[in-house]
PDB file of N, CA, C, O and CB in Angstrom:
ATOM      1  N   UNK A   1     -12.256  64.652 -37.674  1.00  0.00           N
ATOM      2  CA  UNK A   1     -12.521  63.257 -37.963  1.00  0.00           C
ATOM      3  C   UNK A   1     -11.218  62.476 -37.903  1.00  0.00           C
ATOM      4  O   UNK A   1     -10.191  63.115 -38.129  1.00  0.00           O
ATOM      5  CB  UNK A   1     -13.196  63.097 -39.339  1.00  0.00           C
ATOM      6  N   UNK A   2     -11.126  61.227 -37.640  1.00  0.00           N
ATOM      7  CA  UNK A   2     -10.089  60.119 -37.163  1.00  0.00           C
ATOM      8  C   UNK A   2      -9.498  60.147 -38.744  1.00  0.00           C
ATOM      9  O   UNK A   2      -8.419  60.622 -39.097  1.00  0.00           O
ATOM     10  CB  UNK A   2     -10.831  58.355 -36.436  1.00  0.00           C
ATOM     11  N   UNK A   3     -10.307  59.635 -39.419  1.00  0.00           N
ATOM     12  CA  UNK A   3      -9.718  58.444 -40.900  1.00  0.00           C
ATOM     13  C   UNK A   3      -8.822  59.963 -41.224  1.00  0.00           C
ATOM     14  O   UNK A   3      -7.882  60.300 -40.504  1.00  0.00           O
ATOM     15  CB  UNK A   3     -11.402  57.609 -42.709  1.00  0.00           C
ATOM     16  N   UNK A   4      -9.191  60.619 -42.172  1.00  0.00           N
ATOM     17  CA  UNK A   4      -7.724  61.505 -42.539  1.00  0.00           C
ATOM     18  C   UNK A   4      -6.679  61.316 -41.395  1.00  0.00           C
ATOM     19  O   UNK A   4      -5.561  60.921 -41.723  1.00  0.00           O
ATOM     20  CB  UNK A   4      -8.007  63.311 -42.667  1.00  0.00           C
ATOM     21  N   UNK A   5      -6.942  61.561 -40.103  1.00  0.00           N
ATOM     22  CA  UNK A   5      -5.512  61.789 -39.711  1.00  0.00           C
ATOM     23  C   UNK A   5      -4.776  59.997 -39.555  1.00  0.00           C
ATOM     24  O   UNK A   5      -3.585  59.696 -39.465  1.00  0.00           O
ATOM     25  CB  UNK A   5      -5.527  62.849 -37.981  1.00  0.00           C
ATOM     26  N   UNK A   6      -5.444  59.488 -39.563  1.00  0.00           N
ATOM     27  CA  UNK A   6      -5.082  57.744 -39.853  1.00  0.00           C
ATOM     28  C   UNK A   6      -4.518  57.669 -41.153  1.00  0.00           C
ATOM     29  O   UNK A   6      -3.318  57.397 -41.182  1.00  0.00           O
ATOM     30  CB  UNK A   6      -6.490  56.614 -39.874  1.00  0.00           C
ATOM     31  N   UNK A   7      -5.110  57.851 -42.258  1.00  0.00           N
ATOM     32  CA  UNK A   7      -4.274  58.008 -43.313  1.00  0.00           C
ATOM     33  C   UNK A   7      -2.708  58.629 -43.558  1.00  0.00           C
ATOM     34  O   UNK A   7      -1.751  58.235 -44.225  1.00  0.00           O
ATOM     35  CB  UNK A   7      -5.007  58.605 -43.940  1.00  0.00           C
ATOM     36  N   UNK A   8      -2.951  59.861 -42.632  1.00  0.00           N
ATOM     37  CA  UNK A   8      -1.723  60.271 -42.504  1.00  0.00           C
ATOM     38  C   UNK A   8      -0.640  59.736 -41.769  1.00  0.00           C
ATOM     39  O   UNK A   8       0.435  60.272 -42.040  1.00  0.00           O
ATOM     40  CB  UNK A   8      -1.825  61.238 -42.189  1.00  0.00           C
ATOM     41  N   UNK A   9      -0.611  59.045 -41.115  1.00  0.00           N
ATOM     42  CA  UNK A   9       0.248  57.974 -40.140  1.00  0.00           C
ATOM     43  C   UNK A   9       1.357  56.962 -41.197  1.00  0.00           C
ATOM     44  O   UNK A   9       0.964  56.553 -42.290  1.00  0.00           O
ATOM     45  CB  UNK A   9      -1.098  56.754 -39.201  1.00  0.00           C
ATOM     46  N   UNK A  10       2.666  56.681 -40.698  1.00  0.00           N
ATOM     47  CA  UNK A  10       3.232  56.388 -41.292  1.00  0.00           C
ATOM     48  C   UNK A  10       3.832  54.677 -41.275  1.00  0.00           C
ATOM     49  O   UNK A  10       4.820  53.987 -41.525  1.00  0.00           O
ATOM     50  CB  UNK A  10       3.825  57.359 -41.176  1.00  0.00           C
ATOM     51  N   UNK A  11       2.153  54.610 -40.689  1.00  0.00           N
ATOM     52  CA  UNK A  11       2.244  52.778 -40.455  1.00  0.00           C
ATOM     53  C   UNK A  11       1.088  52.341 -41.127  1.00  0.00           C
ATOM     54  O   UNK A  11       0.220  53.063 -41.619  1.00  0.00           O
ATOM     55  CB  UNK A  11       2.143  52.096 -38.702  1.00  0.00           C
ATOM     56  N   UNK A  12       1.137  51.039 -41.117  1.00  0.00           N
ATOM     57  CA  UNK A  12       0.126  49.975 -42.083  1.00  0.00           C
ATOM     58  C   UNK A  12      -1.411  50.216 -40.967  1.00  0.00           C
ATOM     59  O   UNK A  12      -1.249  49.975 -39.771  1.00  0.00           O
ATOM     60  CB  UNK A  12       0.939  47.717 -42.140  1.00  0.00           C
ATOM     61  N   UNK A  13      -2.748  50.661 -41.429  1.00  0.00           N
ATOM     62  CA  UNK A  13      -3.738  50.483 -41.018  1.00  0.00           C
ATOM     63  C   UNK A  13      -4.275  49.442 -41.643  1.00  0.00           C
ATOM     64  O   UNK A  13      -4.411  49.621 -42.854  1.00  0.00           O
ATOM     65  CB  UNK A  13      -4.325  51.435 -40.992  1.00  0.00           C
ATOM     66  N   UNK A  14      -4.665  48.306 -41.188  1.00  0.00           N
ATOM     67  CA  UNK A  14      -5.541  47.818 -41.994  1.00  0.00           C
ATOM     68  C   UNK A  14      -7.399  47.845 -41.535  1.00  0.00           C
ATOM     69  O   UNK A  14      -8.311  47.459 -42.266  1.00  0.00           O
ATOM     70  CB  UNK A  14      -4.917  46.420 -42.158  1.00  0.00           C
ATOM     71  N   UNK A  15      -7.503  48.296 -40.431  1.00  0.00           N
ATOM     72  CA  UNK A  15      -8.697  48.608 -39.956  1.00  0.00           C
ATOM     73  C   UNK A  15      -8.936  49.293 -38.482  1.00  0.00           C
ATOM     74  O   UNK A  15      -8.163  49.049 -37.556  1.00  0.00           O
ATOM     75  CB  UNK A  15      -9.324  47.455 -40.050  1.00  0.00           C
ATOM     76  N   UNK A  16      -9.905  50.045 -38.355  1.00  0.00           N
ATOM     77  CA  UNK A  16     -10.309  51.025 -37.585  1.00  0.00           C
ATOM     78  C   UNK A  16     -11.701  50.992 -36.413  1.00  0.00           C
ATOM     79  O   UNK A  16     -12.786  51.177 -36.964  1.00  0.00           O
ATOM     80  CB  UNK A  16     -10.470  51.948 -38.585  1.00  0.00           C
ATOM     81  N   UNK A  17     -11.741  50.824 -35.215  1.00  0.00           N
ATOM     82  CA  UNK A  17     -12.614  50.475 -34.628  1.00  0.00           C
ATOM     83  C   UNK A  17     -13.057  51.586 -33.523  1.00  0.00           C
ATOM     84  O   UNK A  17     -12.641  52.745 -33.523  1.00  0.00           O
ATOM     85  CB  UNK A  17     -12.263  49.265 -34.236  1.00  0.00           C
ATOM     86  N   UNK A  18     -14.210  50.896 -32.336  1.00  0.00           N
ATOM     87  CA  UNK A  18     -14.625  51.715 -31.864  1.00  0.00           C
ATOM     88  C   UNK A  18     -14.096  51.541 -30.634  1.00  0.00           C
ATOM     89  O   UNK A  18     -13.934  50.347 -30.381  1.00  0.00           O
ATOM     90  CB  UNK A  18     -15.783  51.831 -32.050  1.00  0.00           C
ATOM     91  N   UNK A  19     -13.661  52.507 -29.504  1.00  0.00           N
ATOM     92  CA  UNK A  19     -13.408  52.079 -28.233  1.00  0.00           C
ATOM     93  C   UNK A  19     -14.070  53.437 -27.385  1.00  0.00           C
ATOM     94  O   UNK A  19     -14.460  54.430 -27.999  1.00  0.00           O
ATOM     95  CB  UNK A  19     -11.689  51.718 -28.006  1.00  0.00           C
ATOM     96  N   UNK A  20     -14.128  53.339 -26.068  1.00  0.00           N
ATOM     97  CA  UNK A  20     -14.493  54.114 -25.521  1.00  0.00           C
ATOM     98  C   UNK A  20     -13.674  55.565 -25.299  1.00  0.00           C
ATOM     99  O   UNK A  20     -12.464  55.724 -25.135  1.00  0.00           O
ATOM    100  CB  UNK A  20     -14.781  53.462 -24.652  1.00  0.00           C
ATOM    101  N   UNK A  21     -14.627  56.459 -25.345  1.00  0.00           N
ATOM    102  CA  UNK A  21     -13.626  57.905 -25.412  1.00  0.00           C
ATOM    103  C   UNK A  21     -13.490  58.375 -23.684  1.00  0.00           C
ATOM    104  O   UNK A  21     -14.154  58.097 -22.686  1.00  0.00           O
ATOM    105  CB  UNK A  21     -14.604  59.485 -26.544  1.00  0.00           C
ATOM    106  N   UNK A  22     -12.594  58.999 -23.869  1.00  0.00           N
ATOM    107  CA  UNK A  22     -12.402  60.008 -22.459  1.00  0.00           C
ATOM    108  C   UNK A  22     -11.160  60.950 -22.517  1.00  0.00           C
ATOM    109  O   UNK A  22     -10.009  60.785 -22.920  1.00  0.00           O
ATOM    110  CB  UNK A  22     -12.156  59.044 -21.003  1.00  0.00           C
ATOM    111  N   UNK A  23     -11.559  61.580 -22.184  1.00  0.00           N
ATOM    112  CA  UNK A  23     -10.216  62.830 -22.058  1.00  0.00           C
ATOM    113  C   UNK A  23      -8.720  62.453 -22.271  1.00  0.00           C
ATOM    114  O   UNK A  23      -7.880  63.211 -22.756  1.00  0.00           O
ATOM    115  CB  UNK A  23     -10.135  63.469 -20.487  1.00  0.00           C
ATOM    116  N   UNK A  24      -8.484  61.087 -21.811  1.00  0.00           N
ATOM    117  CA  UNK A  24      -7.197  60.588 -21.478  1.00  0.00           C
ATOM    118  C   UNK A  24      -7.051  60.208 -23.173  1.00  0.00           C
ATOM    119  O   UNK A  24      -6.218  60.681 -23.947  1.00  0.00           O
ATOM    120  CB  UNK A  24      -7.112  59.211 -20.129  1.00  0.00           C
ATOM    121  N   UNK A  25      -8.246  59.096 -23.518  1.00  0.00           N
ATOM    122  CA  UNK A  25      -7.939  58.658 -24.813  1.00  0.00           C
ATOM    123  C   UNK A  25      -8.061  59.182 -25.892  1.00  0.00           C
ATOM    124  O   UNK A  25      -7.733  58.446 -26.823  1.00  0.00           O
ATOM    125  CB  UNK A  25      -8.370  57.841 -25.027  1.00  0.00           C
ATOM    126  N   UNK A  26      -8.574  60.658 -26.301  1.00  0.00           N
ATOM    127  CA  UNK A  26      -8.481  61.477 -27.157  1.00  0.00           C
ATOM    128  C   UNK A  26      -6.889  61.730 -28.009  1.00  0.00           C
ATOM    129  O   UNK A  26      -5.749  62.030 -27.654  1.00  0.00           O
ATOM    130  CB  UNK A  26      -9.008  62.553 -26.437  1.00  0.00           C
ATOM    131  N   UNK A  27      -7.665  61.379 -29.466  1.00  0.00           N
ATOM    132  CA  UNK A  27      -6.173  61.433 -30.170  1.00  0.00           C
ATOM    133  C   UNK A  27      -4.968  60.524 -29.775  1.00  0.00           C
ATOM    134  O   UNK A  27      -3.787  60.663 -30.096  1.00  0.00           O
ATOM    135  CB  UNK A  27      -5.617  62.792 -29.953  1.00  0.00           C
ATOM    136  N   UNK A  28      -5.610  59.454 -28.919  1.00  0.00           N
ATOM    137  CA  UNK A  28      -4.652  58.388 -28.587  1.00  0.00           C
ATOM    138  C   UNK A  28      -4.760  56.928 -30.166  1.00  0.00           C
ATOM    139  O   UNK A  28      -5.910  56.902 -30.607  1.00  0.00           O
ATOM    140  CB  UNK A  28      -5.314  57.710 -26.662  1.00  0.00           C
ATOM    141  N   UNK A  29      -3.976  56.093 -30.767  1.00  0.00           N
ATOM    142  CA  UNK A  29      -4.684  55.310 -31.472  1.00  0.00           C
ATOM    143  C   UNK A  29      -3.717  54.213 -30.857  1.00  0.00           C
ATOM    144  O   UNK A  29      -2.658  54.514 -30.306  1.00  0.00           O
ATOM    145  CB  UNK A  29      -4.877  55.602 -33.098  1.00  0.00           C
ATOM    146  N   UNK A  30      -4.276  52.636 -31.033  1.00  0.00           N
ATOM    147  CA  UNK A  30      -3.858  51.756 -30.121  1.00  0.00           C
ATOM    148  C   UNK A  30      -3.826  50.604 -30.989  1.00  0.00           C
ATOM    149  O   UNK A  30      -4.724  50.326 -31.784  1.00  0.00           O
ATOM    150  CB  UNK A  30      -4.695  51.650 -28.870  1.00  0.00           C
ATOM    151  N   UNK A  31      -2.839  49.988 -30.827  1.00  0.00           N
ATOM    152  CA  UNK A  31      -2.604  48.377 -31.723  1.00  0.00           C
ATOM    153  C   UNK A  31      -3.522  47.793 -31.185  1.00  0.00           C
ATOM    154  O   UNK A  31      -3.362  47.959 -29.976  1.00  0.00           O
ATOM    155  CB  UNK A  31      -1.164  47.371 -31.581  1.00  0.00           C
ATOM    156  N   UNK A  32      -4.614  47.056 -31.410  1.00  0.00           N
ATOM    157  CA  UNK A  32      -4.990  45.429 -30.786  1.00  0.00           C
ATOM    158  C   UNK A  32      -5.043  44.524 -31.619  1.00  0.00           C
ATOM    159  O   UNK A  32      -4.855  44.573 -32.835  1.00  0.00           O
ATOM    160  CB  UNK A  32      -6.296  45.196 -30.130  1.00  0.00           C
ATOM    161  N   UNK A  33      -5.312  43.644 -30.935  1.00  0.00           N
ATOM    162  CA  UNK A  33      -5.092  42.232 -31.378  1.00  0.00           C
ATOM    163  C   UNK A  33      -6.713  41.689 -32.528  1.00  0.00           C
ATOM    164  O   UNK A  33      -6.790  40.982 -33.532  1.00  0.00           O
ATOM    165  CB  UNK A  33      -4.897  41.159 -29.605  1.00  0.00           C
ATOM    166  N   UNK A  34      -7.745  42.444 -31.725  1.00  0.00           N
ATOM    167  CA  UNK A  34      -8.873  41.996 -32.769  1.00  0.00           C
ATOM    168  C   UNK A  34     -10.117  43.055 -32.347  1.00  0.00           C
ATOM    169  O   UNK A  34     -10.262  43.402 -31.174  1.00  0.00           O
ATOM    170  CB  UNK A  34      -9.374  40.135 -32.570  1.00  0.00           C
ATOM    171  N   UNK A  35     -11.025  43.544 -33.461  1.00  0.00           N
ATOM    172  CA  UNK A  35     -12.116  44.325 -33.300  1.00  0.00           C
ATOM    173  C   UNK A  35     -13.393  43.860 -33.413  1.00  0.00           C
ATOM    174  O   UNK A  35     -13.444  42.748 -33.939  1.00  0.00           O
ATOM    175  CB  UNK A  35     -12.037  45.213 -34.026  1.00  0.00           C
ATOM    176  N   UNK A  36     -14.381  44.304 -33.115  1.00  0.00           N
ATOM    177  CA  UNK A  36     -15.777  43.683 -33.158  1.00  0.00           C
ATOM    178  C   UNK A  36     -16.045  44.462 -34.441  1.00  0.00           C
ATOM    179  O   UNK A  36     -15.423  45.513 -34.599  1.00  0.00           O
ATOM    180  CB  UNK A  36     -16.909  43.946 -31.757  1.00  0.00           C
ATOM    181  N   UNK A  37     -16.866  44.076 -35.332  1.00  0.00           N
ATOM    182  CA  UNK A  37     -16.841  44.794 -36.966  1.00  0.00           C
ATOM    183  C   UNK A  37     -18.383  45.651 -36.684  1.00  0.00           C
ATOM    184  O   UNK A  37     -18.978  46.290 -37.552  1.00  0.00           O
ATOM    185  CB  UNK A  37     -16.926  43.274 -38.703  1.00  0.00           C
ATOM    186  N   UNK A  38     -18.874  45.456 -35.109  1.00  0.00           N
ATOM    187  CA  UNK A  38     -19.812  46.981 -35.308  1.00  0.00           C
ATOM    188  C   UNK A  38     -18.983  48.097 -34.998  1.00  0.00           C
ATOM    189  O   UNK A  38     -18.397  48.444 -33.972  1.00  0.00           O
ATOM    190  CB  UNK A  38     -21.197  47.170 -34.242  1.00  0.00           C
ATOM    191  N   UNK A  39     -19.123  48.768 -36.620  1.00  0.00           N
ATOM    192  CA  UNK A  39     -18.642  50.047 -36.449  1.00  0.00           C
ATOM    193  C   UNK A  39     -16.890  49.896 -36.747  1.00  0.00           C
ATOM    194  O   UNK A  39     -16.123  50.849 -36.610  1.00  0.00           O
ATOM    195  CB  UNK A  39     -19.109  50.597 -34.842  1.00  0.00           C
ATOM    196  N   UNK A  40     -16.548  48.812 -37.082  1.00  0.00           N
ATOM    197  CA  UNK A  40     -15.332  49.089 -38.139  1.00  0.00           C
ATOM    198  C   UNK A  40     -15.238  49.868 -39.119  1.00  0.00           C
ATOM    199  O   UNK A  40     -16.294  50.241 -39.628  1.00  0.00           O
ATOM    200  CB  UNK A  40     -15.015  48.189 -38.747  1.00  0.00           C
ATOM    201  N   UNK A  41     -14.195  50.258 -39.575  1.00  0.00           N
ATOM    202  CA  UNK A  41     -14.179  50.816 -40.706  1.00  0.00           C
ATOM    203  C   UNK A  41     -12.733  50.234 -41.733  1.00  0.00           C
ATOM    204  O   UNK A  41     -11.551  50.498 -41.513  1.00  0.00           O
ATOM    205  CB  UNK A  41     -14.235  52.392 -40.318  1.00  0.00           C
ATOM    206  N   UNK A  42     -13.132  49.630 -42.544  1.00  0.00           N
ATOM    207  CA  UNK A  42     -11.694  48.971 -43.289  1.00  0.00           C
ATOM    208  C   UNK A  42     -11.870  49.325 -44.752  1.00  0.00           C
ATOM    209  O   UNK A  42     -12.891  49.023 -45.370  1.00  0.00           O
ATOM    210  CB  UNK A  42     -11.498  47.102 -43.151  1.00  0.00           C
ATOM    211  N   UNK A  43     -10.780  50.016 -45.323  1.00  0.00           N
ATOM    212  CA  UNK A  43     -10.463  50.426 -46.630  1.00  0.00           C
ATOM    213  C   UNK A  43     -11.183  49.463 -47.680  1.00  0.00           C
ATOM    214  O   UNK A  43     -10.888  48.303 -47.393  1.00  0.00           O
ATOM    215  CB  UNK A  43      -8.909  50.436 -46.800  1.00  0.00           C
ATOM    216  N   UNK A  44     -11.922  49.518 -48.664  1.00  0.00           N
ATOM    217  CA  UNK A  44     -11.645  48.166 -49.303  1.00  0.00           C
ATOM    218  C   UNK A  44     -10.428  47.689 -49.907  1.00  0.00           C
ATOM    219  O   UNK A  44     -10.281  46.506 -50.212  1.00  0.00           O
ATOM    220  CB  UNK A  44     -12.443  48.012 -50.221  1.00  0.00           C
ATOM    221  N   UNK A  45      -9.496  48.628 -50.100  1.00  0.00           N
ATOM    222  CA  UNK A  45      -8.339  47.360 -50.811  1.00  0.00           C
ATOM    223  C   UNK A  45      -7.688  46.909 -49.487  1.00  0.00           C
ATOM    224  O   UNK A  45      -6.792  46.069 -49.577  1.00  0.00           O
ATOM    225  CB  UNK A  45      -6.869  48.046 -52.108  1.00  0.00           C
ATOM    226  N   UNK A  46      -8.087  47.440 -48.081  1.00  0.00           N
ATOM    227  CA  UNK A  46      -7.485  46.385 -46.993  1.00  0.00           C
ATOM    228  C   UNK A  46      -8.301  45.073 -47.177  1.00  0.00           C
ATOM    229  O   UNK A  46      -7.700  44.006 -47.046  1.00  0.00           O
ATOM    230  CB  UNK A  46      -7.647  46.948 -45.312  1.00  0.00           C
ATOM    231  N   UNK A  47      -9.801  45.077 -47.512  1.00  0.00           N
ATOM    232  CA  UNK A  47     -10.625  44.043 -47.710  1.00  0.00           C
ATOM    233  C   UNK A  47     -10.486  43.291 -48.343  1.00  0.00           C
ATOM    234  O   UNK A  47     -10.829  42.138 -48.083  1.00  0.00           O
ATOM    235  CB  UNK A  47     -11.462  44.181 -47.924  1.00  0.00           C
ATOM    236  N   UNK A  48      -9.996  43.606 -49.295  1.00  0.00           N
ATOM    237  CA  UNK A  48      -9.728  42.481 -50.221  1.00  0.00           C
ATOM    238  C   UNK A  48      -8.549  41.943 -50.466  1.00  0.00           C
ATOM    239  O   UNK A  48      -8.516  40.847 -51.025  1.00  0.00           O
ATOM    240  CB  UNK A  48     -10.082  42.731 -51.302  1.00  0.00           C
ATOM    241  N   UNK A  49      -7.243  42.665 -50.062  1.00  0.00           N
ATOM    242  CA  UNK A  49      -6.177  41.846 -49.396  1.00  0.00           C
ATOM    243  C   UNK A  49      -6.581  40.612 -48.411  1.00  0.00           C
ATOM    244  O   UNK A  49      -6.303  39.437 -48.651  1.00  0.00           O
ATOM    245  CB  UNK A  49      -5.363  42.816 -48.590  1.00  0.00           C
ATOM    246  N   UNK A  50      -7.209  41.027 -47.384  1.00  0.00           N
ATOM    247  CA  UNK A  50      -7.471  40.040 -46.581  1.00  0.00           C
ATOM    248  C   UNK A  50      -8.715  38.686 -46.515  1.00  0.00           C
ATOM    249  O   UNK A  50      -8.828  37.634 -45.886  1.00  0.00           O
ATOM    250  CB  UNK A  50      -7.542  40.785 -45.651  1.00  0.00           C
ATOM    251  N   UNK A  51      -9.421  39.343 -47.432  1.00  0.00           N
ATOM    252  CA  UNK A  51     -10.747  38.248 -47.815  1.00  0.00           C
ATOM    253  C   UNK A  51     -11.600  38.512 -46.986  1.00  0.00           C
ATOM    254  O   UNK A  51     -11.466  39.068 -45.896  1.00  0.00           O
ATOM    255  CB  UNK A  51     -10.570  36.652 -47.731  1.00  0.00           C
ATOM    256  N   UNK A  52     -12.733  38.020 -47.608  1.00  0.00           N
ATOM    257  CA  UNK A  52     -14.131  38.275 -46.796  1.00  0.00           C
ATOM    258  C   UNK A  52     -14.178  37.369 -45.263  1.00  0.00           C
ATOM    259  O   UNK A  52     -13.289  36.588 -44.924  1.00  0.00           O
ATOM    260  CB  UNK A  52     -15.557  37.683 -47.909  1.00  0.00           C
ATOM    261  N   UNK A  53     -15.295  37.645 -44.533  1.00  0.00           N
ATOM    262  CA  UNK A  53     -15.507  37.448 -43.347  1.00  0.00           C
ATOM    263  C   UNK A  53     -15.774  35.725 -43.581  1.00  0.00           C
ATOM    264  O   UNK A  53     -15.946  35.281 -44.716  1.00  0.00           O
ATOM    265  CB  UNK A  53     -16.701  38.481 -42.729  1.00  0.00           C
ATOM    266  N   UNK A  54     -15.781  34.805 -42.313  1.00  0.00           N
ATOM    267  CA  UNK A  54     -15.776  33.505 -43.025  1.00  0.00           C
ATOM    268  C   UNK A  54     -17.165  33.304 -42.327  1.00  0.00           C
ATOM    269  O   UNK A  54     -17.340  33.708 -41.178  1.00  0.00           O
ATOM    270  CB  UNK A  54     -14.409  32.300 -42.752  1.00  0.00           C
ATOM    271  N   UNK A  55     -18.068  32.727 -42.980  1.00  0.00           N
ATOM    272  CA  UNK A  55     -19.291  32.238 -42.754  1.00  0.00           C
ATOM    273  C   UNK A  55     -19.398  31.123 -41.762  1.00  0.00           C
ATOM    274  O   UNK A  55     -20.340  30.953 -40.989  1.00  0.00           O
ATOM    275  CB  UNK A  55     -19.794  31.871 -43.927  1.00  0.00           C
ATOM    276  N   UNK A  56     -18.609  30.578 -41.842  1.00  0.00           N
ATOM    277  CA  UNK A  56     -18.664  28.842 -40.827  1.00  0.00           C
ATOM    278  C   UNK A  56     -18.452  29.225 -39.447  1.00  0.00           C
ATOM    279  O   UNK A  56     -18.552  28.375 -38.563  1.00  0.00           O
ATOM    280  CB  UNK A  56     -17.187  27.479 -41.198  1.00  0.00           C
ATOM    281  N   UNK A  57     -18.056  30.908 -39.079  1.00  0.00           N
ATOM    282  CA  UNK A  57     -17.717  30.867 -37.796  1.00  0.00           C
ATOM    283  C   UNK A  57     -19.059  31.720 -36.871  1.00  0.00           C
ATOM    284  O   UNK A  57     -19.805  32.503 -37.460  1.00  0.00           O
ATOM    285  CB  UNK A  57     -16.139  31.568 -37.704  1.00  0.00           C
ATOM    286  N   UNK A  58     -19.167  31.497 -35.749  1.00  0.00           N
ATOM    287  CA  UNK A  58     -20.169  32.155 -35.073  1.00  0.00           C
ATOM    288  C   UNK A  58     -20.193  33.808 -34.984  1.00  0.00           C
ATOM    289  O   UNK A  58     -19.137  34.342 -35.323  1.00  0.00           O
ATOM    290  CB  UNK A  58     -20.108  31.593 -33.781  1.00  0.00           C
ATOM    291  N   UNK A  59     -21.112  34.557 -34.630  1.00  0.00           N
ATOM    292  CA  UNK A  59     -20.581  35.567 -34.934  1.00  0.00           C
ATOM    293  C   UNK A  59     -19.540  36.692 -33.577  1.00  0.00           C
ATOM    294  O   UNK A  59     -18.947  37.755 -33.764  1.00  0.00           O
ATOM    295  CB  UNK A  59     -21.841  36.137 -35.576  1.00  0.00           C
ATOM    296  N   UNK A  60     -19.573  36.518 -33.307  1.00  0.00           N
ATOM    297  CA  UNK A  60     -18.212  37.341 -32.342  1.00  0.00           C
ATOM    298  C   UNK A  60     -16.882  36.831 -33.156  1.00  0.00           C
ATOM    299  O   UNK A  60     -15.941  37.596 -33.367  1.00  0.00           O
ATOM    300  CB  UNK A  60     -18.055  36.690 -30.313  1.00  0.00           C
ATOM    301  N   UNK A  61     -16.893  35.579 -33.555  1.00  0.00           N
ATOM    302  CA  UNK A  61     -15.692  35.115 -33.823  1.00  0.00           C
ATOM    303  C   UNK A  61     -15.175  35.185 -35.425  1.00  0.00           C
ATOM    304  O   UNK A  61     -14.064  34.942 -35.897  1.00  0.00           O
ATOM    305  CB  UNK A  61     -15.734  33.774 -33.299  1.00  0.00           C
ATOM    306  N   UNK A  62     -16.453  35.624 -36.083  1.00  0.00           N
ATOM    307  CA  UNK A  62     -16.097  35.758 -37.536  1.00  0.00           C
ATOM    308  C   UNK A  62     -15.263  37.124 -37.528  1.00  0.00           C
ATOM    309  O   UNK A  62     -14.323  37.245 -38.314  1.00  0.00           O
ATOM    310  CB  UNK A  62     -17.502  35.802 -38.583  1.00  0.00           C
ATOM    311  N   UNK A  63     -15.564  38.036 -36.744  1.00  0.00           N
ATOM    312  CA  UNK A  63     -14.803  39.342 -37.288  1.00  0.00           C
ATOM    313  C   UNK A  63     -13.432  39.291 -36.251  1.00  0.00           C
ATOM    314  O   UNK A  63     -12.558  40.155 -36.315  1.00  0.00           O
ATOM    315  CB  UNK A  63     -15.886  41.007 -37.090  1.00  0.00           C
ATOM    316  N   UNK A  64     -13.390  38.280 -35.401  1.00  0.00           N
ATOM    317  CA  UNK A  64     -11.696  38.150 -34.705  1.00  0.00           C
ATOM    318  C   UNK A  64     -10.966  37.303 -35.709  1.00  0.00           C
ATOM    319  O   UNK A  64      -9.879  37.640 -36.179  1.00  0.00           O
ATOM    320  CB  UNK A  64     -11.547  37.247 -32.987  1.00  0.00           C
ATOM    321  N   UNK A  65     -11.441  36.466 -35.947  1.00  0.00           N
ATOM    322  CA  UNK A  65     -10.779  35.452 -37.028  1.00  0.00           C
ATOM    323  C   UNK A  65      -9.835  36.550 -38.397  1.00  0.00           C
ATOM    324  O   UNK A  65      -8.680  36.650 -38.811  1.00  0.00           O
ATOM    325  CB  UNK A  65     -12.414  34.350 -37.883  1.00  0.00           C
ATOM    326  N   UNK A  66     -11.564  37.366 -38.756  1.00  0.00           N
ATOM    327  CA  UNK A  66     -10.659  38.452 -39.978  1.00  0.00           C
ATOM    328  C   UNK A  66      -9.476  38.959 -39.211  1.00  0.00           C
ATOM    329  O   UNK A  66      -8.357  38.766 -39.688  1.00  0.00           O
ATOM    330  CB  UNK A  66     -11.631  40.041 -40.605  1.00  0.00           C
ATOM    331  N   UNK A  67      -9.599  39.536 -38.165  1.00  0.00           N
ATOM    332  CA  UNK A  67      -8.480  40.516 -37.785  1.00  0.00           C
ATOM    333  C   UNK A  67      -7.268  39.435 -37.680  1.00  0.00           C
ATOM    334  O   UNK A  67      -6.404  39.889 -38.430  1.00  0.00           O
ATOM    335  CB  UNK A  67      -8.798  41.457 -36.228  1.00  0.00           C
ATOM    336  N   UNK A  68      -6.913  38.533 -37.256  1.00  0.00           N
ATOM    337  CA  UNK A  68      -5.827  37.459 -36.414  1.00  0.00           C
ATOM    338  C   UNK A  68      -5.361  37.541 -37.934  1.00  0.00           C
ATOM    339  O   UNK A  68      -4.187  37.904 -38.006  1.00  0.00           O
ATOM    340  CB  UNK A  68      -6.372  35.614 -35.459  1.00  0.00           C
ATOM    341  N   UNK A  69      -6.172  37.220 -39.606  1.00  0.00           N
ATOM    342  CA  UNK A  69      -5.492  37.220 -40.653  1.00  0.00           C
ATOM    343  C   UNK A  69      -5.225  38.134 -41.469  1.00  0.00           C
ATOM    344  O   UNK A  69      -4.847  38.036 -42.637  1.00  0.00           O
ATOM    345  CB  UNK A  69      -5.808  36.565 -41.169  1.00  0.00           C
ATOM    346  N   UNK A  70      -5.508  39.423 -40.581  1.00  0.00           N
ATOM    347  CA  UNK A  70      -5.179  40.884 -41.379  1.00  0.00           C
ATOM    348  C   UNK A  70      -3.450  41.263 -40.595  1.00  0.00           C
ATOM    349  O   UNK A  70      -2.836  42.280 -40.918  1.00  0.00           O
ATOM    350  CB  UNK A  70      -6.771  42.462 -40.856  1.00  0.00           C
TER     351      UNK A  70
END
């Protein structure tokens, strides 16, 4: 499983997403800029550092918005 060995990493996670697998990307993990929240996975005390999702925005853009302020 990913999350233990994510935990073990010696940088700031604040959340965890899904991307496509293949041989190449196995055990690869990758900075981006923003995730789609099907199938995130974020700590809650990353959650609540960063605040809840904002309601006023459409939805593709509510869970980029979280990430741009995580």
């Amino acid at each position: 499983m990913y999350v233990p060995k994510i935990r073990n990493q010696d940088r700031k996670v604040i959340a965890v997403g899904p991307r496509q697998n293949s041989e190449r990307l196995l055990g690869d993990f990758k900075r981006v800029p923003k995730l789609i929240s099907s199938g995130m996975l974020i700590p809650r005390n990353s959650f609540l550092k960063v605040g809840y999702f904002k309601d006023e925005f459409f939805i593709d853009f509510i869970d980029y918005e979280w990430c741009w302020r995580a």
